[in-house]
N, C-alpha and C positions, 0 to 999 in steps of 0.2 A: 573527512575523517578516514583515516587507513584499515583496512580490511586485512584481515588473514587466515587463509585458507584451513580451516582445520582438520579438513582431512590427510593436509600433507606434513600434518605434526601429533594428530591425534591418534595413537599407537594401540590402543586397546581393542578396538571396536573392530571386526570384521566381517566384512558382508560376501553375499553367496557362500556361504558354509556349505558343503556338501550333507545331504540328508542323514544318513549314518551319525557323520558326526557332532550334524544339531539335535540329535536326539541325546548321544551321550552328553553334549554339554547339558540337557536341557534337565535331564535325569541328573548330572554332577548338582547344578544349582536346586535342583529340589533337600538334596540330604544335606548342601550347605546351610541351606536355608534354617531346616531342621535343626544344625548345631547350632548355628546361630541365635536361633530361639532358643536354648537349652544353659550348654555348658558356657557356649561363647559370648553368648548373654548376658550371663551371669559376671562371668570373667569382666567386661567390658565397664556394665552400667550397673551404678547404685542400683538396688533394690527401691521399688517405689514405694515402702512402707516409710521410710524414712521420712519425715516431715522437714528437714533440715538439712541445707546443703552441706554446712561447715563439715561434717561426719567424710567426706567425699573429696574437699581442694586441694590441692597438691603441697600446700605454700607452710614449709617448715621453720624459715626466722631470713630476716631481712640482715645481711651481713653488714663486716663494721664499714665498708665502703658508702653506705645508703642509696646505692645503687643496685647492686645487685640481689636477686631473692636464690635462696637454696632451697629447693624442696626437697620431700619428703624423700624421695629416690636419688637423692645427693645428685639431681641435674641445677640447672642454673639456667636464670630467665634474667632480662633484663625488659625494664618497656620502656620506649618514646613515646613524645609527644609531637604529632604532624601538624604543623601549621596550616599545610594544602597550598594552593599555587591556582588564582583565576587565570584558565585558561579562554575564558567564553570569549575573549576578541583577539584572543593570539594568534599570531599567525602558523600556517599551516608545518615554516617550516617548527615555527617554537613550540609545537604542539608534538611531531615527533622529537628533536631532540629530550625533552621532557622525559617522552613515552623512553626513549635511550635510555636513560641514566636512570629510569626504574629496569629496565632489562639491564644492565649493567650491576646494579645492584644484586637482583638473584643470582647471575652469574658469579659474582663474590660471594655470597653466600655457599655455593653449591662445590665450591674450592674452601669453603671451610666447614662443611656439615653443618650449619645452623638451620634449624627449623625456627622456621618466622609464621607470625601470626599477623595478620593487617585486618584492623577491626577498623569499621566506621560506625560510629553509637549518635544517633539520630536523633534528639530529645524534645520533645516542647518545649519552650521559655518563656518566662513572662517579662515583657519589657519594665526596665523601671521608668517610672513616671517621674517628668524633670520638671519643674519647676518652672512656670509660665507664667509671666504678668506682660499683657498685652493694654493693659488700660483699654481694654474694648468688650463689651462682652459680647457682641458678636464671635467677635475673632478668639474669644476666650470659648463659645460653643464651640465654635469649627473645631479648634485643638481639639477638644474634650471628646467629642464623637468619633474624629479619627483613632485618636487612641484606643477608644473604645471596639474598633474594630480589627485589632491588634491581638486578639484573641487566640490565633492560630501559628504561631512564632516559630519557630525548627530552628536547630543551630546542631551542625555535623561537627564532631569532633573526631577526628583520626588517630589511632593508635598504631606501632609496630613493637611485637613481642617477641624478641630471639633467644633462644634457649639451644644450651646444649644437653647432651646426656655426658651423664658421668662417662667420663674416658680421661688419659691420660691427657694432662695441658687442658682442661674444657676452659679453667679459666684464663688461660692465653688465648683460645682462640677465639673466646666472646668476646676478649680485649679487642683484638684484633678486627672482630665482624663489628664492633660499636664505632673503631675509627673509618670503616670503608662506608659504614650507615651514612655517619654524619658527612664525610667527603663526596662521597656520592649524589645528596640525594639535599645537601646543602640550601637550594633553592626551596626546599618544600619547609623551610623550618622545622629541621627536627631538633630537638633538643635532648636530652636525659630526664626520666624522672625522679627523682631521687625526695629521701629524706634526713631533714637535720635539727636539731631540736628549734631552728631559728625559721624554716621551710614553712611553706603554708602546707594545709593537708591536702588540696588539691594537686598538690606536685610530688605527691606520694606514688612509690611505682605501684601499689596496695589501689589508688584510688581505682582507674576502671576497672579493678575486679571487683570493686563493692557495688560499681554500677551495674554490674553485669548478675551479681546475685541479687542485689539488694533496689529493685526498679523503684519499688514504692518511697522507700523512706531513706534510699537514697544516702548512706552515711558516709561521711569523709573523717574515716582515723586516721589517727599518726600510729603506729604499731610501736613505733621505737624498741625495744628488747623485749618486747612479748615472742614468744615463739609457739609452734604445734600447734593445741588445739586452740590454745586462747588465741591465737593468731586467727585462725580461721574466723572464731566466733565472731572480730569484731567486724567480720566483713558479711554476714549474715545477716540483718537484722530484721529480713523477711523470712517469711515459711514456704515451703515451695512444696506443689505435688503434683507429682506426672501421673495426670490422669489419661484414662483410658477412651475418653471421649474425643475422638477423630484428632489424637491428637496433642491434645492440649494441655500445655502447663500452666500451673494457674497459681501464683503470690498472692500471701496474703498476709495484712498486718493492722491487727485491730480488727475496725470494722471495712476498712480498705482492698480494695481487691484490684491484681490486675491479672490479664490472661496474652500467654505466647504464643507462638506457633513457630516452627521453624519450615522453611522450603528448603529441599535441594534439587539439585539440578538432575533431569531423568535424562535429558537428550539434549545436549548439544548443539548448537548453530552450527550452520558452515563456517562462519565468520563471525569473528570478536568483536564488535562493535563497541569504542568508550561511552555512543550517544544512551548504549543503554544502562550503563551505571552511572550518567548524569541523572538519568532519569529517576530510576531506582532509588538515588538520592536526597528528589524531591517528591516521595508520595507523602500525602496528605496525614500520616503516622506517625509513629512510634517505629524505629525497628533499629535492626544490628544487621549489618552485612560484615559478616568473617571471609575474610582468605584464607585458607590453612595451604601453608608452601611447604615444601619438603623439596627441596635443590638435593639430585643425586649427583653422587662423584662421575668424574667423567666416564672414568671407566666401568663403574656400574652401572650407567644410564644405556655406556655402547653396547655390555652384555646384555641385556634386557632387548634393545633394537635387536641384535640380532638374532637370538632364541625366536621372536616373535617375529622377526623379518622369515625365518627357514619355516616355522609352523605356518605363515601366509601362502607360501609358496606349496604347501601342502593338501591346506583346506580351502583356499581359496581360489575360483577358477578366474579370477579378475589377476591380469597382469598388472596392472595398475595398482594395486595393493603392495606389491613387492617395492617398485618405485616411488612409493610412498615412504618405506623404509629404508631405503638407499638414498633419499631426499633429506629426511631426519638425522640420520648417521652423517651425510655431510656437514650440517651444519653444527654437530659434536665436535667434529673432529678440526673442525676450521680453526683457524687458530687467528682470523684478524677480526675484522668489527663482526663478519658477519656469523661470529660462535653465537650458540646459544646452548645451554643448558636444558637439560630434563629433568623435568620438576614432578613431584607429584601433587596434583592439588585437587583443593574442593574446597567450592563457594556453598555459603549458604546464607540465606535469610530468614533471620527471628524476626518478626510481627509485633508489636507489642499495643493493648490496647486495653483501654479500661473496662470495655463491656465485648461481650462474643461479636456484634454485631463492629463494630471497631474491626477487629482484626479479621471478621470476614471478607471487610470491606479493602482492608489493604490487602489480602489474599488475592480479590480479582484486580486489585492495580499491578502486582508482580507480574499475576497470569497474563494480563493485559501486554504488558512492556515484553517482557522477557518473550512472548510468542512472534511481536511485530518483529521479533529478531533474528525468530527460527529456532529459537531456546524455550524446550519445555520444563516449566518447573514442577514441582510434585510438594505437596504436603507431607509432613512425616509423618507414620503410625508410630508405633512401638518403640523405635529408633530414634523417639525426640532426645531420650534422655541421654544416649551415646554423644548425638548432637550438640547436646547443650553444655557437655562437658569439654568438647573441642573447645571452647574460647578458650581454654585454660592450660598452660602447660601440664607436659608429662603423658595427657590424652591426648597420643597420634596415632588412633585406629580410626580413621575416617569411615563414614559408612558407604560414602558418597565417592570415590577418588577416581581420579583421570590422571592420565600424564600428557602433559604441555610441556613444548618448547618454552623456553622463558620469555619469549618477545610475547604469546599471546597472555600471558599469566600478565607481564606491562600493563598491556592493555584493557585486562580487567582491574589491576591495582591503580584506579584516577587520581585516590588522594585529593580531588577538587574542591578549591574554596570560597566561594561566592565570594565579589566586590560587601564590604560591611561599612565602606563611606566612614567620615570622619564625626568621631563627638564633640569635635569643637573647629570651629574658627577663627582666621581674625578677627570677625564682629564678635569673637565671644562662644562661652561654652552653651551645649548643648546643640543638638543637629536641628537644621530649620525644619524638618519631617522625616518621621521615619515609613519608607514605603515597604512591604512585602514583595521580595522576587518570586519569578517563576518556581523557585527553587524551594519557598516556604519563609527564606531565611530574611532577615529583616537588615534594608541597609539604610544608613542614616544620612541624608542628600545634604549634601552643602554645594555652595555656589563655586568654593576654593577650591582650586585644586589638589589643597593639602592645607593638613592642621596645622603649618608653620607662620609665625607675625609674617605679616606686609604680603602674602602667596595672594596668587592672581585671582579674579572671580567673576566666573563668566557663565554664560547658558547660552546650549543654541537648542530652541525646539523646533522641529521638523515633521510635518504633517500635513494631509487634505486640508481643502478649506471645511470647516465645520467638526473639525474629530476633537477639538474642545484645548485648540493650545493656548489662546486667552485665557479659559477657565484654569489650565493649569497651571497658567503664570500667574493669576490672579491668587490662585491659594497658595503659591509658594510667597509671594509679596506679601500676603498677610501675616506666614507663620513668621517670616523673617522679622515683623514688626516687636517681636518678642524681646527683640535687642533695643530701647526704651531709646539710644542716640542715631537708632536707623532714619532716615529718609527715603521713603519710594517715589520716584517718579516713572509715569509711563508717558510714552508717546504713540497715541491709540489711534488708531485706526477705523471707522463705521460705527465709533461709539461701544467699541466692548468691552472695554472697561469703567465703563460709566458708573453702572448699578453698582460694582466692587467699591467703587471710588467714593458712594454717596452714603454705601453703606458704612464705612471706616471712617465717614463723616469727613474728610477729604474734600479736597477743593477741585473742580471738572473744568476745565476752561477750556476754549476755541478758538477757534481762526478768524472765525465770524457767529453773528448775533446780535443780539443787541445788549448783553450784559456781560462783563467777565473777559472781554474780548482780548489779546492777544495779537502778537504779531511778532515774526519771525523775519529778518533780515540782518545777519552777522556786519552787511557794510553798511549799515546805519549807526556808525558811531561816530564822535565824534573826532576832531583831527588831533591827537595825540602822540607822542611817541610811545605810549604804552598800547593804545589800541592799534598802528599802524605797526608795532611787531608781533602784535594780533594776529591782524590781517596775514602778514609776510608766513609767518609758519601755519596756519591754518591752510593758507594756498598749499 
């Protein structure tokens, strides 16, 4: 996995201050702090008396294109749908190029002003249950139990949101950032979400906003010419309120309850590791991990390096802070593979769980991951509600923000999509078992290499003696018997499939004994010209 150094792109942060002048920052950040909690507060985040998001979304009417949204400040959003890309046996070099053409991507972006959103929304699922006649009721238990332990299901879904602000040409140049998305980044399956009166409602650009307000109940509208507040409304159909206890937002519908939490990031790793937002990916939750990007133009990024490259060289007695900024600025100003853009961003993680104990519980799996990495997370106070309104355009006051080269922002945006195995066969639909990855996410094993007639069908399992790869061909030979014109045969070895064999009520036979006996010799056949061109291609 590739590493990147972030002190030699991380622009904010500087160490050895002189005493004088850590006292005035320190004194500056107290009376910020102070407006913050006041005017700028206020300015920011909904009031929490409000029981109802809708009062608060940005989203003014879905235009005639059914693509694009206008909200309320005449900006413009647009959202995909990310298919993701398994990376988990790719090779090292297809794992950066990949990482590329997401850096590639921001860099386009940051040549046309779009602020982009990369949401991943994390859900439970419940498998549907397919239809099994095994004529055995053994093999009809075995089914029934497994599934029964299917209980814990996750399926990540990927989103990116690009919006511009009202300005001259916005909507040339979301045209524009929509054909370099899709060219780009082509491999990840992106798509457009749109709506048409023939569209399902899950391909609504509306839908994962309903997810994002609406956890409990979940609704999937079509808006079609609704606009303002009705618009909003249908994307609401939970209560929300930002309480005051460590934290916590808490949904509520009916007698239904679910509770948030949002993390952001306090401090920084040296190094950006992808291993830790495969992780992140698969805790044992509910949650949302947002990117919020903001790509600056080149030449605002370069004035920025340098205001803060000459105040480095001031308050800081480390030489090496300066060359830090002269390392940054180079790769501004590069003009071949190795440009990178200056972005602003800030990740965060929402928690979602149905009881406090839930989302406590996925609190210490973030704290857990994100520390093995040198990244400390933080719980939000006060500031959840600022938070919770960044998934949503129009809110780009971050509370959280850092500025990153766009190679290491890559590197946090995985977009990864677990292997999900095929729903059918050529033996026939439905998967021989569905097993749970590491990942949470549920992939359905077939023998085929693919759900195409007449595709190849092979297994190799590789293990110690004893770590149970009998037992595991044995229950795969069973589920497969679900297809009514299967035949299994094994060729066993010390008798381990015996019990399997006796139980499916199956025939056991040998080499030797005194019943059922067998015997194996290909040149025991008779003198033919069909078995002697047997013999010829066998040899």
């Amino acid at each position: 996995m590739n590493n990147y150094d972030f002190m030699s792109i991380f622009v904010e942060g500087l160490s050895n201050v002189q005493i004088v002048v850590a006292l005035i920052g320190i004194a500056s950040a107290a009376s910020f702090a102070v407006l913050l909690s006041t005017r700028f507060g206020r300015f920011v985040l909904p009031q929490p008396r409000e029981s109802r998001v809708s009062d608060f979304l940005p989203f003014a009417k879905l235009m005639s294109d059914g693509v694009t949204i206008q909200c309320s400040n005449n900006s413009y959003a647009r959202v995909f749908r990310v298919e993701g890309v398994d990376l988990a046996s790719a090779t090292g070099e297809k794992v950066y190029s990949m990482m590329e053409a997401r850096k590639s991507w921001i860099d386009d972006m940051s040549n046309m002003q779009v602020i982009c959103r990369v949401i991943t929304i994390r859900e439970r699922i419940s498998l549907e249950k397919e239809k099994r006649d095994f004529n055995n009721q053994l093999l009809d238990t075995i089914s029934q139990l497994w599934f029964n332990n299917m209980n814990r299901i996750y399926s990540n879904k990927h989103y990116i949101i690009m919006s511009v602000i009202d300005r001259k040409d916005a909507l040339k140049d979301l045209n524009y950032a929509s054909q370099s998305l899709l060219s780009t980044l082509g491999e990840y399956g992106v798509s457009p979400m749109y709506e048409t009166p023939e569209s399902k409602a899950t391909d609504s650009p509306f839908y994962v906003f309903s997810r994002l307000c609406s956890p409990i109940s979940k609704p999937e509208p079509k808006v079609r010419n609704t606009e303002g507040a009705r618009l909003c409304e249908m994307l609401t159909a939970d209560h929300i309120h930002f309480t005051k206890e460590e934290g916590i937002i808490k949904f509520f519908s009916g007698e239904k309850e679910m509770y948030e939490i949002a993390m952001g990031i306090r401090v920084s790793g040296e190094a950006m590791d992808e291993s830790m937002i495969y992780s992140l990916n698969a805790i044992d939750c509910e949650l949302v991990i947002l990117h919020n990007i903001r790509p600056l133009f080149r030449s605002e990024g370069r004035l920025l390096l340098v205001q803060q490259q000459r105040m480095a060289r001031v308050t800081s007695f480390s030489e090496g802070v300066a060359e830090q900024y002269s390392e940054a600025l180079a790769a501004i100003d590069d003009s071949d593979n190795n440009y990178q853009s200056l972005c602003e961003y800030a990740m965060t993680i929402i928690v979602k769980g149905e009881s406090k104990e839930e989302i406590e519980f996925g609190e210490s799996e973030v704290q857990r991951i994100c520390r093995a990495f040198g990244v400390t997370p933080v719980r939000e106070g006060w500031v959840n509600q600022a938070v919770f309104f960044t998934q949503f355009p129009t809110y780009d006051t971050y509370p959280r923000t850092y500025r990153y080269l766009s190679r290491v922002i890559a590197m946090a945006v995985t977009m990864d999509h677990p292997a999900e195995g095929f729903g059918k066969s050529d033996w026939g639909q439905g998967a021989i078992t569905v097993f749970r990855t590491m990942s949470g996410s549920a992939y359905r094993f077939q023998f085929h290499v693919s759900s195409e007639e007449s595709a190849v069908a092979h297994c190799c399992i590789i293990g110690p003696t004893g770590q149970g790869k009998t037992t595991l061909l044995t229950f795969l030979a069973g589920q497969a018997m679900r297809h009514g014109d299967l035949r299994v045969f094994f060729f066993d070895r010390h008798l381990g499939a015996q019990i399997f064999t006796r139980a499916v009520k199956g025939a056991y036979v040998g080499f030797d004994g005194d019943e059922k006996n067998v015997s194996l010799n290909p040149f025991d056949c008779a003198n033919t010209p069909e078995n002697r061109s047997f013999l010829r291609r066998w040899l």
